[in-house]
C-alpha positions as CSV (number, residue, x, y, z in Angstrom):
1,X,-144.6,-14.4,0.0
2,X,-142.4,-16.9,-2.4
3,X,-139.0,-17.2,-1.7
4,X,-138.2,-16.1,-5.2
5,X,-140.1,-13.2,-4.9
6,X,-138.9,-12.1,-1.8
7,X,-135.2,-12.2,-3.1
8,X,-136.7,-9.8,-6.7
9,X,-138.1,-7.5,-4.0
10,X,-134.7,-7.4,-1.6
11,X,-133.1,-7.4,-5.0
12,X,-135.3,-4.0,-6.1
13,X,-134.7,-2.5,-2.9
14,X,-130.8,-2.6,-3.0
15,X,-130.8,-1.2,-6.9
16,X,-133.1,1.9,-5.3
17,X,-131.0,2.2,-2.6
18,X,-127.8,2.5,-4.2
19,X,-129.5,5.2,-6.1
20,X,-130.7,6.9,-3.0
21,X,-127.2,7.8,-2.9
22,X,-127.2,10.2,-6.3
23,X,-129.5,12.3,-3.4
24,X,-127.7,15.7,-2.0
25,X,-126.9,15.2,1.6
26,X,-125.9,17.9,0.6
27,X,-125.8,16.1,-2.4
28,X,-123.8,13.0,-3.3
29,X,-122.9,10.7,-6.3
30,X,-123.9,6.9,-6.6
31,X,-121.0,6.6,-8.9
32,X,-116.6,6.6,-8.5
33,X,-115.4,9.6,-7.6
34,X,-111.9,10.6,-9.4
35,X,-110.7,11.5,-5.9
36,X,-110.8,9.9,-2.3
37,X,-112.7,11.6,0.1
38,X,-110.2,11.6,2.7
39,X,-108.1,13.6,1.4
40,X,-110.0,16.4,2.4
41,X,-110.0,18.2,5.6
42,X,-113.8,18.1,6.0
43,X,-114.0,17.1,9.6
44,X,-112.3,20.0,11.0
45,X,-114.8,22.4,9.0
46,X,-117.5,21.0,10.1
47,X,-119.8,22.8,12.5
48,X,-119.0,22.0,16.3
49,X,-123.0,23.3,16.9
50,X,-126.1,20.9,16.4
51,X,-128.8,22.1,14.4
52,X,-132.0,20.9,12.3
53,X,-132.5,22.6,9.2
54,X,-135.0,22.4,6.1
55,X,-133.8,23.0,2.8
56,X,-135.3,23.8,-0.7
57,X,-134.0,21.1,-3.5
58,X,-134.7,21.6,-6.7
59,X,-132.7,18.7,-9.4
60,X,-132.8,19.8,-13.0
61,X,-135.3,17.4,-14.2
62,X,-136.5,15.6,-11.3
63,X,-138.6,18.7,-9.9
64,X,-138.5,20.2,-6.3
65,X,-138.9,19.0,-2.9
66,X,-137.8,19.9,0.5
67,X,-135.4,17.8,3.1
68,X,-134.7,17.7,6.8
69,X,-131.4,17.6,7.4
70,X,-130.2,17.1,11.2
71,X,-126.5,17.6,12.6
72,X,-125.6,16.3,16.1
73,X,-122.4,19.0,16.5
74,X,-119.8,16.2,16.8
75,X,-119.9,14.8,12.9
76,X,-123.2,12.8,12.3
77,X,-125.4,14.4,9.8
78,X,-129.0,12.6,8.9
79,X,-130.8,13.7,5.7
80,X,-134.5,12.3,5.8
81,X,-135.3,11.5,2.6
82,X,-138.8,9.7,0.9
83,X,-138.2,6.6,-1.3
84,X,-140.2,5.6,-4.5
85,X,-142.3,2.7,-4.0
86,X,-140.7,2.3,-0.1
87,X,-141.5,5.7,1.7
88,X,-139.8,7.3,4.0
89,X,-135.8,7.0,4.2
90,X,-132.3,8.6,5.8
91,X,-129.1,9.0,4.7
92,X,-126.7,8.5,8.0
93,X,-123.4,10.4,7.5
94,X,-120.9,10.0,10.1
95,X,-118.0,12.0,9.2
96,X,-115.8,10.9,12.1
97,X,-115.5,7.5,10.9
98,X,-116.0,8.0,7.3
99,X,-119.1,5.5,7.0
100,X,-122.5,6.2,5.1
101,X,-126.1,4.2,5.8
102,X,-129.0,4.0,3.8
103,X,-131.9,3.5,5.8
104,X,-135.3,2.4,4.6
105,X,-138.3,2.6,7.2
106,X,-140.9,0.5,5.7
107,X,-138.2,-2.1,5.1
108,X,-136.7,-2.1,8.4
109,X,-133.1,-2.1,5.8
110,X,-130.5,-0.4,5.6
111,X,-127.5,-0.6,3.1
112,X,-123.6,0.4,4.5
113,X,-121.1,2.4,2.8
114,X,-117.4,1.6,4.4
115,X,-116.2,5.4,3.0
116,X,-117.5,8.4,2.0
117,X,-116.5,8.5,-1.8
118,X,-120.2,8.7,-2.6
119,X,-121.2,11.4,-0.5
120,X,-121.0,15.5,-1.8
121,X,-119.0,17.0,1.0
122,X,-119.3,20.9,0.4
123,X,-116.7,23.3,0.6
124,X,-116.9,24.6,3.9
125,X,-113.7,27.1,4.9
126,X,-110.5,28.5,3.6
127,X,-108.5,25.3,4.0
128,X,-110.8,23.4,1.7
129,X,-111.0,26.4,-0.6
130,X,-107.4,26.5,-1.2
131,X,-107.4,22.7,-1.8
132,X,-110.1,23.0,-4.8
133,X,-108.5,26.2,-5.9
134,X,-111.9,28.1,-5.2
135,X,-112.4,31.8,-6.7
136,X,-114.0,33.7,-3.5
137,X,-117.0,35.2,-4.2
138,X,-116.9,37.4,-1.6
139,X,-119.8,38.0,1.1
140,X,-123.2,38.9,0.9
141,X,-126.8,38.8,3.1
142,X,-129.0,35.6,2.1
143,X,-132.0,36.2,3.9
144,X,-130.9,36.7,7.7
145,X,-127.5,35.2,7.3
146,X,-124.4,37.4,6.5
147,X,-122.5,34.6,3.9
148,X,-119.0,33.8,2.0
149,X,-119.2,32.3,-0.9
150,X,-116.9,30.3,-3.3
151,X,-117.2,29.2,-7.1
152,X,-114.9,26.0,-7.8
153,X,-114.5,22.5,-10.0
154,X,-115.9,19.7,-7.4
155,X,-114.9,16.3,-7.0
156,X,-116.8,15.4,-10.0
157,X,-115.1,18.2,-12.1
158,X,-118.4,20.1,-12.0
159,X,-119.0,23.4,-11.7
160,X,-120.0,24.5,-8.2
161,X,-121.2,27.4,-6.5
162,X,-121.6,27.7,-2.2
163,X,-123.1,30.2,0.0
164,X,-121.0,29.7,3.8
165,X,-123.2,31.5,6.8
166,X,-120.8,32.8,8.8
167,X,-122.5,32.3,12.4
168,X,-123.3,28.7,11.6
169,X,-120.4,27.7,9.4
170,X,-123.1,25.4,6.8
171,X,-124.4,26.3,3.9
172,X,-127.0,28.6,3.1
173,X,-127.0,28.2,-0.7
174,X,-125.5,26.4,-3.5
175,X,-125.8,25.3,-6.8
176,X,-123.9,22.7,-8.7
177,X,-123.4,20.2,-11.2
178,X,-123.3,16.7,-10.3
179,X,-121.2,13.4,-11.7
180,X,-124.4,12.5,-13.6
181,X,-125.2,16.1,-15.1
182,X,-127.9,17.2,-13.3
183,X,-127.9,20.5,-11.9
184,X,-128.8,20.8,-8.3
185,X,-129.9,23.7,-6.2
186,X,-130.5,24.1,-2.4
187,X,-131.8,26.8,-0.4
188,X,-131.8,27.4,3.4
189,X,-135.7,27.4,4.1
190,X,-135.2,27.4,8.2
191,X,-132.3,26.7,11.0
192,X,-133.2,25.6,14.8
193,X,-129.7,25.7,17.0
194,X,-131.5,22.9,18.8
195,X,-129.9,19.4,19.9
196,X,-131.5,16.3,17.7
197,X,-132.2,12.9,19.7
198,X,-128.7,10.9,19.1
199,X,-131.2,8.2,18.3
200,X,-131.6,9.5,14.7
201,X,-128.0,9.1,14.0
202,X,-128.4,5.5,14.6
203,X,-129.6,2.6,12.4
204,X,-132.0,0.7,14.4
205,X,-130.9,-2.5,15.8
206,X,-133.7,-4.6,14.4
207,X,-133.3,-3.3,10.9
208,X,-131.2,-5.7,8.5
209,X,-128.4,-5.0,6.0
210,X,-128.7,-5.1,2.6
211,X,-124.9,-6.6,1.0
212,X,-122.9,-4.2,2.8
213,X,-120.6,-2.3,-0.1
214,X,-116.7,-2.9,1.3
């Protein structure tokens, strides 16, 4: 491999990975946000039990597909994700000290995000419903979960609409639009209260950055 055409290919991979980010984790935004993600009280809503879970993504435009999400119970979410032309992929959340990786497999890459302004953190609870002045939608069965639900503007200033399970405190169902137009829907397909390997929350030592984003 040329030198030149290693850096067009390392040069490809970071343009596809900064779009990786436009992908729902559950759902985010590869562009500004209007609003800084820590001023919302996300980490205290989030779920103090691990799970995996498999979801139903359907982007208007872009088709359907289904994603593994995994959630260690202490603020670490991993979205397993595949990647045009590179394969298999994860987004690394870790909502504890506000930092988002992009990891590519094939690549043995990743590229780091210093904050959370691209990620779509969903309303989760009262205290973030009150913040985006959400309209409750009141409760209703989704398959085996009893839910809440809100309708609200998002961060983008996008309609949204989220389905809350009540026994698992994440969401079951939601629709909404993101900063580049596109609606997105996501369905619940299947939960396991099960404990993932903390290994997945990790990027891999051997794997190299791509221009870290500060």
């Amino acid at each position: 491999m040329t030198a030149s055409w290693k850096r067009r290919q390392e040069g490809y991979l970071t343009l596809v990975l900064c779009a990786l980010v436009t992908l729902p984790l559950s759902g985010c935004s590869g562009k500004q946000i209007d609003k800084d993600a820590s001023a919302y009280p996300f980490i205290t809503s989030l779920s103090h039990t691990p799970f995996a879970a498999i979801y139903a993504l359907e982007v208007e435009g872009q088709g359907h597909s289904n994603e593994q999400v995994y959630y260690d119970g202490v603020g670490r979410e991993r979205l397993d994700i595949q990647v045009p032309v590179f394969g298999n992929g994860a987004h690394i959340i870790d909502f504890n000290s506000q930092t988002h990786d992009v990891v590519i497999e094939s690549q043995k890459a990743f590229q780091h995000f210093n904050d959370l302004k691209e990620v779509h953190i969903p309303l989760l609870d009262d205290s973030q419903a009150a913040i985006f002045k959400a309209t409750s939608l009141g409760t209703k069965k989704i398959g085996s979960e009893d839910c809440r639900g809100w309708s609200f503007t998002n961060r983008y200033g996008n309609p949204e609409e989220v389905w809350i399970s009540k026994e698992h405190h994440m969401p079951v169902s939601y629709e909404y639009v993101d900063i580049d137009g596109h609606k997105r829907t996501e369905h619940l397909l299947s939960y396991q209260g099960n404990s993932p390997s903390p290994m997945l929350f990790r990027v891999p030592p051997d794997y190299k950055p791509m221009n870290d984003k500060k």
